[in-house]
C-alpha positions in Angstrom: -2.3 -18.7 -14.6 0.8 -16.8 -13.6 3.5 -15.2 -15.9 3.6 -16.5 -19.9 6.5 -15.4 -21.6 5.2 -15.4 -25.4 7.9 -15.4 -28.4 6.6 -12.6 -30.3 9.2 -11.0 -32.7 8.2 -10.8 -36.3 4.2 -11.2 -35.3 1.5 -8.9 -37.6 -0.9 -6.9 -35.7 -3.9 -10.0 -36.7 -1.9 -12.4 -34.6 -1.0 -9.9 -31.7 -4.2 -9.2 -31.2 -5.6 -12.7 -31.2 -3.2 -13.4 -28.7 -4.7 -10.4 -26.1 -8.3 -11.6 -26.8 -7.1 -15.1 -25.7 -5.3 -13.9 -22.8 -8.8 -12.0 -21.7 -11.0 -14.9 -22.7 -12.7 -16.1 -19.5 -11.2 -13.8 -17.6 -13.4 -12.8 -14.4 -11.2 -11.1 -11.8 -7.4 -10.5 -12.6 -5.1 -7.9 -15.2 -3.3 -8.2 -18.8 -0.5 -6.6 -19.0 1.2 -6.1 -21.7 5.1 -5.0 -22.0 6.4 -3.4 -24.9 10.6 -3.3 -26.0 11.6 -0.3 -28.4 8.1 -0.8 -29.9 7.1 -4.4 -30.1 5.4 -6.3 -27.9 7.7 -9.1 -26.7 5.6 -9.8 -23.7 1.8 -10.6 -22.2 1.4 -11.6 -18.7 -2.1 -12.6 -17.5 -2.8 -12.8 -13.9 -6.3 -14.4 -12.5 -7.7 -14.2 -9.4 -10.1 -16.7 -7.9 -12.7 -15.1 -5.3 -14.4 -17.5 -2.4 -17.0 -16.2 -1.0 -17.4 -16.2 2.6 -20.8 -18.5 3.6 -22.4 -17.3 6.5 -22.0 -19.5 9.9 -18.5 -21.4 8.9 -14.9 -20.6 10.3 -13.0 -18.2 7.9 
């Protein structure tokens, strides 16, 4: 998941926070950010990474 641009004007703390703890749910490897505007959020960005292990023996 890249970039999500989420319409948040107007939303109560409850619902702001709801909305971090689902950007963070299942998150293994990767960063929340989250950009605030003359004091409101107006944007949370979630960025994962997936990590593949190198096996032993096979071509990287």
């Amino acid at each position: 998941m890249s970039a999500t641009l989420l319409s948040l004007d107007g939303q109560d703390d409850a619902t702001l926070l709801r909305e971090i703890r689902s950007a963070l749910r299942d998150l293994r490897f990767g960063s929340v950010e989250i950009t605030v505007h003359n004091g409101q959020v107006v944007q949370i960005e979630r960025k994962e990474k997936f990590r593949l292990q190198h096996q032993p023996g096979k071509p990287a």
